[in-house]
C-alpha positions in Angstrom: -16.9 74.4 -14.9 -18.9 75.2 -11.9 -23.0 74.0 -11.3 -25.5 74.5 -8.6 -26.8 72.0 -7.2 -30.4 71.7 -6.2 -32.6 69.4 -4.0 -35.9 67.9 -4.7 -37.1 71.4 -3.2 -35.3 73.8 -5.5 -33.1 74.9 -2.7 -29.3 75.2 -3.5 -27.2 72.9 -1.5 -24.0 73.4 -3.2 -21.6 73.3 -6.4 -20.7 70.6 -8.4 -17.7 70.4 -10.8 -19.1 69.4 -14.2 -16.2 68.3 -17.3 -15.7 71.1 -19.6 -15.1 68.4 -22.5 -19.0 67.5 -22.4 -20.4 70.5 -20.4 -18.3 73.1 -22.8 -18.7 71.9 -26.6 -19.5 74.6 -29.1 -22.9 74.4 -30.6 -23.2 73.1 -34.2 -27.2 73.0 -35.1 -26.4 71.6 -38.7 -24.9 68.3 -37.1 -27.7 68.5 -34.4 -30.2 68.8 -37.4 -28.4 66.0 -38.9 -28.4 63.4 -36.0 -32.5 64.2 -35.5 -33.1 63.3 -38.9 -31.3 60.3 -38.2 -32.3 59.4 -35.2 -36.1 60.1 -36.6 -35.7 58.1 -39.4 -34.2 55.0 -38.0 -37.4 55.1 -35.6 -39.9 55.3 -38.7 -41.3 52.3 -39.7 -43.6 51.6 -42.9 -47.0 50.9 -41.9 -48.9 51.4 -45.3 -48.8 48.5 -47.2 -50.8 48.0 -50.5 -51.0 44.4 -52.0 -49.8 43.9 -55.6 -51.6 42.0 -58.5 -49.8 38.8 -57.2 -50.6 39.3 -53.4 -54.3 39.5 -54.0 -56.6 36.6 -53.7 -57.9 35.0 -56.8 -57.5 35.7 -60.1 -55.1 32.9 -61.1 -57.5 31.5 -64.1 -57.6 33.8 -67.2 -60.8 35.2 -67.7 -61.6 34.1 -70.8 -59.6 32.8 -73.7 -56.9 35.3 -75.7 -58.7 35.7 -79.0 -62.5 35.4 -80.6 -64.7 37.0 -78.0 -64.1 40.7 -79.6 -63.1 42.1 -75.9 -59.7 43.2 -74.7 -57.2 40.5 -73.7 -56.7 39.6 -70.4 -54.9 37.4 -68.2 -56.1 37.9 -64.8 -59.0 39.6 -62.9 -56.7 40.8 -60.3 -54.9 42.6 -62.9 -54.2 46.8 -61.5 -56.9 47.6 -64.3 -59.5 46.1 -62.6 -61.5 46.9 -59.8 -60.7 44.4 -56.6 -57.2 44.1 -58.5 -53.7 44.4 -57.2 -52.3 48.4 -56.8 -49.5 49.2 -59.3 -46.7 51.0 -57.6 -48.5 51.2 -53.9 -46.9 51.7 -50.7 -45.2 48.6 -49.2 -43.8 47.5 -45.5 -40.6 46.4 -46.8 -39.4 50.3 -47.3 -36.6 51.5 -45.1 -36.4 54.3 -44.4 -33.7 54.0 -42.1 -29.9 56.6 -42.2 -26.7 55.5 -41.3 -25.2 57.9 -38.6 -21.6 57.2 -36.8 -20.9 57.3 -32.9 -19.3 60.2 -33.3 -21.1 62.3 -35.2 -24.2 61.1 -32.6 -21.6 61.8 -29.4 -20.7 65.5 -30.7 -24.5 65.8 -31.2 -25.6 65.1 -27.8 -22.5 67.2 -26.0 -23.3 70.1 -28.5 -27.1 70.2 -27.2 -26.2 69.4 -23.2 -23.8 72.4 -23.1 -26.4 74.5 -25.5 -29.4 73.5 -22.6 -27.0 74.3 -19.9 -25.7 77.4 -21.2 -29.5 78.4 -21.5 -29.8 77.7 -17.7 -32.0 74.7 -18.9 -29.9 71.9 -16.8 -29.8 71.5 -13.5 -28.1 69.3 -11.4 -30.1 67.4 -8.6 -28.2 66.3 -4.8 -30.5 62.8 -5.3 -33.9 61.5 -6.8 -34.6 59.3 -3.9 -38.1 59.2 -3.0 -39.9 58.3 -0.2 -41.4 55.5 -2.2 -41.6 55.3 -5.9 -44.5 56.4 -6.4 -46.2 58.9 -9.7 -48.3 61.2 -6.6 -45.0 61.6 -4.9 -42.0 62.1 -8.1 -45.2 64.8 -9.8 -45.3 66.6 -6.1 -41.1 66.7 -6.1 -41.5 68.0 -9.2 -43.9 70.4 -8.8 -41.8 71.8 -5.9 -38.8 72.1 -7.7 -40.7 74.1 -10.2 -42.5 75.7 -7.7 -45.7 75.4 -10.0 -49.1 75.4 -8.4 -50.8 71.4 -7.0 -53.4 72.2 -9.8 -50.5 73.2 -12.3 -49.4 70.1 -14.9 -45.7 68.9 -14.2 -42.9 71.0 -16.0 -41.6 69.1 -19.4 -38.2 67.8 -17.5 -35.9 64.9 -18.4 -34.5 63.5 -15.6 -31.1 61.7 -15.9 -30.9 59.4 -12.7 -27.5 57.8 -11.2 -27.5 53.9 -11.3 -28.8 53.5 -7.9 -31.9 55.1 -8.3 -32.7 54.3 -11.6 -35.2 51.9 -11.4 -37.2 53.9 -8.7 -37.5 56.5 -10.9 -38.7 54.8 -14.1 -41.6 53.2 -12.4 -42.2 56.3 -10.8 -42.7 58.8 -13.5 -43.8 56.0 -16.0 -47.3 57.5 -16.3 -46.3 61.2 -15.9 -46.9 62.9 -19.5 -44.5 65.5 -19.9 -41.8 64.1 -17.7 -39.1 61.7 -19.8 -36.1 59.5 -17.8 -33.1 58.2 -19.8 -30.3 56.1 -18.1 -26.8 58.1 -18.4 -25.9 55.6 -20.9 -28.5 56.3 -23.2 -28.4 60.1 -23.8 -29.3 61.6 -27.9 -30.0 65.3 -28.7 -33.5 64.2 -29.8 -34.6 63.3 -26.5 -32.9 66.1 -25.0 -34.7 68.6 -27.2 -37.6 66.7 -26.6 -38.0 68.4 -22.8 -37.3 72.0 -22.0 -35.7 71.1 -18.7 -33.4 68.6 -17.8 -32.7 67.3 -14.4 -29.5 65.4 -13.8 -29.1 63.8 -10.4 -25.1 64.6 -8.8 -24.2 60.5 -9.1 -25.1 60.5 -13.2 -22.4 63.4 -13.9 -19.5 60.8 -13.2 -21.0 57.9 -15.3 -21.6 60.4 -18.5 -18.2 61.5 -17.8 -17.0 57.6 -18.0 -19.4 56.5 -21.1 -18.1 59.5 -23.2 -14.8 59.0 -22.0 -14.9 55.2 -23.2 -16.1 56.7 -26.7 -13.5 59.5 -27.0 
């Protein structure tokens, strides 16, 4: 399976080979929708927390004795019934929301959306990300350039997948870019890939996907 391969420009500057095995898988939304859910859930974490008749302060000493006053019995003032007591059946932080998903399912997942966004024209494969320095002014210009959008334009929604050498570089340079995402080769999932409509790959990153899904296979 044949790519062009663009510079920081958006010239073509030649072909690259990419593996049909991760470049070519057939597109399976229900296991794509699957993973996200996944992936989505195991990210969730429970915030709301409501304390419970024992977690509020006070209320230890029963407010007045069982029988002979006439009133309704009562053993604590932090009891759900009254006002400043405990909430019965509240939200708490120890909820997990969290779904088991298997390598597997997660690997077929990620090839299915790659080859989807490639089929759709919406990866392309970049010569090098190396920058003059790494700088945001200078990774948005690139960018901007490779898009051919407009100085006064915001910066394309792109992924960018950098090789190993340049990885670093890149991460401090589009840190504070908005719509613009980097993920090391090693750490590719269809949500984040979804997440951008375009995803830049640089030439040295197609080899290490190649090797981490080949370790996984």
């Amino acid at each position: 399976m044949e790519a062009k391969i663009y510079n920081l420009k958006g010239e073509i500057v030649g072909n690259a080979d990419l593996p049909e095995k991760i470049f070519g898988a057939a597109w399976n939304s229900a296991l794509v929708h699957q993973v996200i859910r996944a992936i989505l859930a195991n990210r969730r974490r429970p915030w709301a927390h409501a304390k419970g008749r024992g977690e509020v302060r006070g209320g230890g000493r029963k407010p007045w004795r069982q029988k002979g006053t006439g009133r309704a019995r009562h053993g604590s003032i932090r009891s759900p019934l009254w006002v400043g007591g405990g909430k019965a059946h509240g939200p708490t932080k120890e909820r997990d929301y969290s779904q088991k998903i298997n390598k597997k399912m997660q690997r077929a997942a990620t090839l299915s959306v790659l080859s989807k966004k490639l089929k759709d024209g919406e990866v392309k494969v970049v010569k090098s990300f190396e920058l003059e320095a790494p700088k945001t002014k200078i990774l948005a210009g690139a960018l901007r350039d490779f898009f051919k959008s407009s100085r006064k334009t915001k910066v394309s929604s792109a992924l960018l997948i950098p090789g190993k050498e340049n990885t670093q570089a890149i991460l401090r340079a589009g840190a504070n870019i908005p719509a613009v995402g980097i993920l090391r080769s090693d750490s590719l999932n269809p949500y984040d890939l979804l997440s951008h409509k375009h995803v830049l790959v640089e030439e040295a990153a197609i080899s290490l996907i190649a090797s981490q899904y080949k370790k996984q296979s």
